[in-house]
Backbone bond lengths (Angstrom), bond angles and torsions (degrees), N, CA, C in turn:
res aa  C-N    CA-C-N  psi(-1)  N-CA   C-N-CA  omega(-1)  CA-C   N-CA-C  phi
1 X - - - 1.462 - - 1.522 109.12 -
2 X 1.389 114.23 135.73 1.507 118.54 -172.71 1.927 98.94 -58.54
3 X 1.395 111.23 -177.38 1.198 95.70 -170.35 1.893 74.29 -138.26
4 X 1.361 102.07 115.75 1.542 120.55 -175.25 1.602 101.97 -53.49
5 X 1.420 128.45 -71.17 0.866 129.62 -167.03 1.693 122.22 -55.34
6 X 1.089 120.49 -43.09 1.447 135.86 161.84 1.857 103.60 -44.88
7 X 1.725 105.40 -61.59 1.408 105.77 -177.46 1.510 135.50 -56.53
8 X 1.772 107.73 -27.99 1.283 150.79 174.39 1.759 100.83 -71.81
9 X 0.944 118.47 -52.55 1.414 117.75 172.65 1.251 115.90 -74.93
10 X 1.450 145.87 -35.65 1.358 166.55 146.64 2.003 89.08 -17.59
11 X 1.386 85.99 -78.24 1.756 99.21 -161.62 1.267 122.01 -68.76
12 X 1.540 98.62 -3.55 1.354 99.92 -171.65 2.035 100.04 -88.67
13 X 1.766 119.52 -20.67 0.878 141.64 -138.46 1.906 93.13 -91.52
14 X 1.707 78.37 -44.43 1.984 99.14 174.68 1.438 113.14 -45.56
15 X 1.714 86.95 -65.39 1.584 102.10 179.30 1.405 123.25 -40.47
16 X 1.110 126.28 -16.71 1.506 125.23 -150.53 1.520 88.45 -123.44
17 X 1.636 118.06 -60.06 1.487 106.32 170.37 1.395 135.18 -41.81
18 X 1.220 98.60 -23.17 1.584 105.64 -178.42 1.563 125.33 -78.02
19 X 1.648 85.42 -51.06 1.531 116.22 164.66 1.623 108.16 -46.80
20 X 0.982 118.79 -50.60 1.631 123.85 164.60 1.398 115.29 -40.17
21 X 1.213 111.92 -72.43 1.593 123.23 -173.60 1.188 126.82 -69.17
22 X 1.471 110.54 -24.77 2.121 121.28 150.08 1.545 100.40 -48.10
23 X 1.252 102.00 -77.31 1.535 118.13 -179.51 2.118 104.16 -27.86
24 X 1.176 112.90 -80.14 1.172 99.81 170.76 1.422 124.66 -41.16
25 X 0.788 118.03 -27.46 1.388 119.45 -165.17 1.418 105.75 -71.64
26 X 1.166 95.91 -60.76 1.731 98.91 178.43 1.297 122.48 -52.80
27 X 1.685 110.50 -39.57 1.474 138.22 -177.30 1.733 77.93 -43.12
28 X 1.416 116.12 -71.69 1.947 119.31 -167.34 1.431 104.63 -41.45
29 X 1.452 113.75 -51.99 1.848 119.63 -171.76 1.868 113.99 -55.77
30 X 1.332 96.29 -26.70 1.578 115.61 -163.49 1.939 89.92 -74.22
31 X 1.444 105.44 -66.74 1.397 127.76 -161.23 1.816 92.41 -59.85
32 X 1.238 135.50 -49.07 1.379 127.88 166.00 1.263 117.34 -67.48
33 X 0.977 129.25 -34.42 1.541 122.00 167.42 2.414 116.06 -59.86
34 X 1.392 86.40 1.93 1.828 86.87 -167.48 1.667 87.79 -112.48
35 X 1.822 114.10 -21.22 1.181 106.63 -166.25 1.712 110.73 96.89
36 X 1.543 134.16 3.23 1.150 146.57 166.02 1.208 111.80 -33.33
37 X 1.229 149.81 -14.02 1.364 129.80 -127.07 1.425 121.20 -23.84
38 X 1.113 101.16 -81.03 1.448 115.61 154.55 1.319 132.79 46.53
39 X 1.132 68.95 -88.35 1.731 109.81 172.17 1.835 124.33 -81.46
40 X 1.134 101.05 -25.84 1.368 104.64 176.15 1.516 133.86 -49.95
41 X 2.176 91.71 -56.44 1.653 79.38 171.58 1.429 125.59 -88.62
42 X 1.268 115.65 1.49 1.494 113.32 158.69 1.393 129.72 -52.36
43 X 1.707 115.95 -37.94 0.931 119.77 -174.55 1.919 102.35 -70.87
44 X 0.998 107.54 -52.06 1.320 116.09 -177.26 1.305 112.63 -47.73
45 X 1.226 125.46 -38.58 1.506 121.62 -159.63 1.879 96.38 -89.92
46 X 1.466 118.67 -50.83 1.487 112.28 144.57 1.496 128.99 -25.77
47 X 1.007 115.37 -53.99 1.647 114.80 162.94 1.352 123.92 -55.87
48 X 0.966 107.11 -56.57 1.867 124.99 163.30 1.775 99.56 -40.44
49 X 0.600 108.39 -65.19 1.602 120.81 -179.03 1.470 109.75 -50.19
50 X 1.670 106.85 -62.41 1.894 87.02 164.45 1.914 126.27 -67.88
51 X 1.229 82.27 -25.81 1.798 77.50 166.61 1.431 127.33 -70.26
52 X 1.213 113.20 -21.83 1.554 100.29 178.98 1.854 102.33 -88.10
53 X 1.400 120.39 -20.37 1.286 124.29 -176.06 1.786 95.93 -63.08
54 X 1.211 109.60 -54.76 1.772 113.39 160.79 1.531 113.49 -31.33
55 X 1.147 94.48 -90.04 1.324 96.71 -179.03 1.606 137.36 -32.19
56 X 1.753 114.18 -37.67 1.227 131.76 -168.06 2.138 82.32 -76.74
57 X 0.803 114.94 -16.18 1.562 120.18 -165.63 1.408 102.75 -61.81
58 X 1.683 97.55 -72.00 1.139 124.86 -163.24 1.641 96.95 -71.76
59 X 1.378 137.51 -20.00 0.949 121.30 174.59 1.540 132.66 -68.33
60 X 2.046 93.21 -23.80 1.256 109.73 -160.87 1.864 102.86 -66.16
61 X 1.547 74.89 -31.81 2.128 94.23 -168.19 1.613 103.37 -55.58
62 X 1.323 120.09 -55.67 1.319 146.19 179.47 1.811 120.44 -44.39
63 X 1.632 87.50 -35.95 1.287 94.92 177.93 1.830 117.32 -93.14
64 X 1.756 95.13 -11.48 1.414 79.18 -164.76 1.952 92.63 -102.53
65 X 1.541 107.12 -4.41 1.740 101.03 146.60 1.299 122.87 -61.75
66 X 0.908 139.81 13.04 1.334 132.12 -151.12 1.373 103.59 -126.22
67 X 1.835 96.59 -53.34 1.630 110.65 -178.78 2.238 98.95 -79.16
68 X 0.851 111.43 -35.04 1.562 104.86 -173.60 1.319 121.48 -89.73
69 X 1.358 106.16 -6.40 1.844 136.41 177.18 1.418 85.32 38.90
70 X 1.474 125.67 64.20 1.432 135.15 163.02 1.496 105.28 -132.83
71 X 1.186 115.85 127.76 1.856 127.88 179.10 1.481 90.47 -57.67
72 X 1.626 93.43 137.57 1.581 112.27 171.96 1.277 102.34 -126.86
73 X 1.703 113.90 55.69 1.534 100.54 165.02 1.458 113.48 -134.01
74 X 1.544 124.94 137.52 1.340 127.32 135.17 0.963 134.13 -64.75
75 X 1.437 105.91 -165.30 1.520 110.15 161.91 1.820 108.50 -107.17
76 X 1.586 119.59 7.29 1.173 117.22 -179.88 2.012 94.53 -78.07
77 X 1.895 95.96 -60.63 1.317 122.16 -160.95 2.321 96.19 -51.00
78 X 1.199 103.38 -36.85 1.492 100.65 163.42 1.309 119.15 -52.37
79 X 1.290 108.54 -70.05 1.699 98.75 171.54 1.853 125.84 -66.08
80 X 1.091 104.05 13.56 1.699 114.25 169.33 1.368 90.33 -114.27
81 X 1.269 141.90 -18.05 1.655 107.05 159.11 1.753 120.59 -99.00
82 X 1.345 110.65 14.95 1.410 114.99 -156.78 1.590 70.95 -102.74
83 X 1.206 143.03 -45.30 1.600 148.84 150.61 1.069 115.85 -7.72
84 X 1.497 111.19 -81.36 1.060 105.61 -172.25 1.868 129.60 -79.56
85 X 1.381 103.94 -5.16 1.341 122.28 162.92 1.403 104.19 -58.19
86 X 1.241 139.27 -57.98 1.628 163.36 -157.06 1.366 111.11 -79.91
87 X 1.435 120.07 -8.13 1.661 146.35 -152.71 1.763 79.94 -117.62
88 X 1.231 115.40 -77.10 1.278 123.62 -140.11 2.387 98.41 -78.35
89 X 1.373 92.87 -20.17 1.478 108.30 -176.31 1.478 106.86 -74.23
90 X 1.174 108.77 -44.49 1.958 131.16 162.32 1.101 117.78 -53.01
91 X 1.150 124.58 -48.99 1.644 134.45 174.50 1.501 104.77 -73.18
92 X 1.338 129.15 -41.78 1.781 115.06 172.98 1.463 105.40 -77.84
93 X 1.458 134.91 -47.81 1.199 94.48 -172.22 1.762 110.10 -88.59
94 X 1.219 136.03 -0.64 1.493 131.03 -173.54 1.886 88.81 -74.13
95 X 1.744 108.04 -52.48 1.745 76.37 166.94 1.377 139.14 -94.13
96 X 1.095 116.86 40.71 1.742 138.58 164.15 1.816 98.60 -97.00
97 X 1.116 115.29 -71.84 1.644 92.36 160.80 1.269 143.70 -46.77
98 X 1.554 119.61 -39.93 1.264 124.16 169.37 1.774 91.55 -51.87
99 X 1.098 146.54 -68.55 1.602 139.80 -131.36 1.589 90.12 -80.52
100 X 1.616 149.83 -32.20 1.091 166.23 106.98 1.293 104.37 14.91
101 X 1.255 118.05 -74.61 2.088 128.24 177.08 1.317 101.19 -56.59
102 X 1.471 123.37 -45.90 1.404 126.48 -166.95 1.495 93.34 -75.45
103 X 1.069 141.84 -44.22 1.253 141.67 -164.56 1.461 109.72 -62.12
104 X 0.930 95.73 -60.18 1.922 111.10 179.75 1.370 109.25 -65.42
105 X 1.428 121.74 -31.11 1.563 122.88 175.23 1.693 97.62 -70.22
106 X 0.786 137.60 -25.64 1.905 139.16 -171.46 1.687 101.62 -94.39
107 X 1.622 116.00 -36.46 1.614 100.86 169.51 1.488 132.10 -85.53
């Protein structure tokens, strides 16, 4: 049997990493939208950085379904991957705009 509290703390860990790396992300979209450069890919690569801390999360969960062939899901650990889905969706298009800002800054 999964052990709720362990899993609950897991997702709660996602949630927040992810939440981080949206957050950066935009922080990059914000800083190109002023003309920052600067600042842009820092923010991004910081974001990157809470996303893989996410990710290594969700992997840990994933892996230890795998080894205990016992479901490791709630309904918390759902919304910690609906997160990090929403993380990684933010990061392609915030840099599809950034290349857009950059574009228009060169014409």
């Amino acid at each position: 049997m999964a052990d709720v509290t362990k899993l609950s703390e897991c997702a709660m860990q996602i949630v927040t990493y992810a939440g981080c790396a949206k957050s950066c992300y935009m922080q990059a979209l914000q800083e190109a939208k002023k003309g920052n450069w600067e600042l842009v890919e820092p923010r991004i690569r910081e974001g990157e950085q809470f996303y893989r801390q996410a990710h290594e999360q969700h992997g840990e969960i994933l892996l230890k379904e795998v080894n205990t062939l016992e479901p490791q899901i709630t309904l918390l650990m759902s919304h910690a991957e609906d997160q990090i889905m929403s993380a990684e969706l933010v990061r392609v298009l915030v840099e599809e705009l950034i290349e857009i800002y950059t574009n228009q800054k060169g014409a």
